[in-house]
N, C-alpha and C positions, 0 to 999 in steps of 0.2 A: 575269294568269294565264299562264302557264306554256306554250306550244305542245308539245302530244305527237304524234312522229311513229312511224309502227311501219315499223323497217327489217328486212325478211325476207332472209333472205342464202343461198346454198348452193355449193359449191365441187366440182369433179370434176375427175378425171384420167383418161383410159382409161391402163390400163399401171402406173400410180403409180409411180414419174414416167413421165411420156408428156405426151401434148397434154392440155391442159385449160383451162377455164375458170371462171367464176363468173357468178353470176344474182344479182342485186336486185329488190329488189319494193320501194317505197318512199310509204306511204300517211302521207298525212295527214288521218285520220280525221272528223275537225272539217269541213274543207273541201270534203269529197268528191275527195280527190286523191290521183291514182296513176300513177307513173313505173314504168318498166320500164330497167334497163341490163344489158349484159353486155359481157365481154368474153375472148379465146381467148388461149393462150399454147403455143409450141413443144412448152416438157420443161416440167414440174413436176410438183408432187405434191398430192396430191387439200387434206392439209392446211394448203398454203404458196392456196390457191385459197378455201381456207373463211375463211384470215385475209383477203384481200385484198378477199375481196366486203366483212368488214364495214368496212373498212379506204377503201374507196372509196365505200359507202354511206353514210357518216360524213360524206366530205370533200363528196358532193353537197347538203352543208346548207350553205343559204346565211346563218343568221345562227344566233348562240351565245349565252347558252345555250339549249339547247332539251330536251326530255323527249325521250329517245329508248329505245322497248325494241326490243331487237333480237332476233329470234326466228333461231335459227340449230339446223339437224340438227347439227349437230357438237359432243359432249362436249369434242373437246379445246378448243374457243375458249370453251364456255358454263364449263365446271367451269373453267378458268385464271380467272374473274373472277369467278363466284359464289363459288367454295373458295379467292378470294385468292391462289393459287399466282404467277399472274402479277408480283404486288408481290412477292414475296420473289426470285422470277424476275432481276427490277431489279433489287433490292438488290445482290444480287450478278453483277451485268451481268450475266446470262444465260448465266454457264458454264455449259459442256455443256448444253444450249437449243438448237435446231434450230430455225430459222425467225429469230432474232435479229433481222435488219434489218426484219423483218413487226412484230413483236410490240412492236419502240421504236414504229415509224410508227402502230401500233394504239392505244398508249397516248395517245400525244401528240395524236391525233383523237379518243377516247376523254375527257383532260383537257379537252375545249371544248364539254361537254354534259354534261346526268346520263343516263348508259347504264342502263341495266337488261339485263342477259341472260334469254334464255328458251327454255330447250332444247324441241326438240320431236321427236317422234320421226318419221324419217325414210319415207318410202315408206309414209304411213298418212294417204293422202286429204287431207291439210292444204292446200288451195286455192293460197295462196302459197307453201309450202314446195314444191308439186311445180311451180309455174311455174317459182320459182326453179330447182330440178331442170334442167329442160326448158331456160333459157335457158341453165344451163352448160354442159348437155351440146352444145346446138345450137354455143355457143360454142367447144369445144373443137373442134368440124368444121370450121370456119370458115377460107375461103381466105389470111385475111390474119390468122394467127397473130403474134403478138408477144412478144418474147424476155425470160421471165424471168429478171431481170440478177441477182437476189439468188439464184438456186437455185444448189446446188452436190450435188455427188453424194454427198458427204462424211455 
């Protein structure tokens, strides 16, 4: 059988672009297990932060494949893979696509599990969703920001 893990994700920016960060929540329901990460960045934008949590949430799975649903406030990351936009995205490299170098790295961690997306709505009591909240924002305060090498102003 199949390990299912539920990665809760959330992304912010004060400013958009400005400082930000992202929040993970990473349970594995079966075992009673639960991890916390975050981490802050300079400039970016609230939604280059919502890709990157699940983007990093992904890579902190240590064996493949695994069942993973990923609960995320954010329409643009849940509808690009529940409404498919994402693959047609590929096909045609992702002209005119903003976020590019997020959204290769998403798929290709994405292709080494079965993902589920699961939107949820934002700022409405969802336990993990406002942890994750909380660690992004905390993240974006954070004395030792680190430099979003893929953002561009463009």
């Amino acid at each position: 059988m199949q390990k299912e893990i539920h990665l809760y994700t959330d992304g912010a920016a004060r400013g958009n672009p400005g400082p930000g960060g992202y929040g993970i929540v990473l349970e594995w329901p079966e075992k009673n297990y639960r991890k916390e990460f975050s981490e802050g960045f300079k400039h970016t934008t609230n939604n280059r932060m919502e890709l990157l949590a699940v983007i990093e949430g992904l890579k902190k799975l240590n064996e493949s494949p695994l069942k993973v649903k990923v609960y995320t406030d954010s329409k643009y990351v849940a509808d690009a893979f529940v409404k498919n936009w994402v693959f047609g995205w590929e096909k045609k490299e992702f002209k005119d696509r903003k976020n590019t170098d997020l959204w290769i790295a998403l798929l290709k961690e994405y292709r080494k599990h079965e993902v589920s997306f699961h939107w949820v709505k934002g700022h409405n009591n969802h336990a993990q969703n406002e942890r994750c909240d909380r660690l992004a924002v905390e993240a974006s305060h954070s004395n030792q920001l680190k430099v979003d090498i893929g953002y561009t102003e463009s």
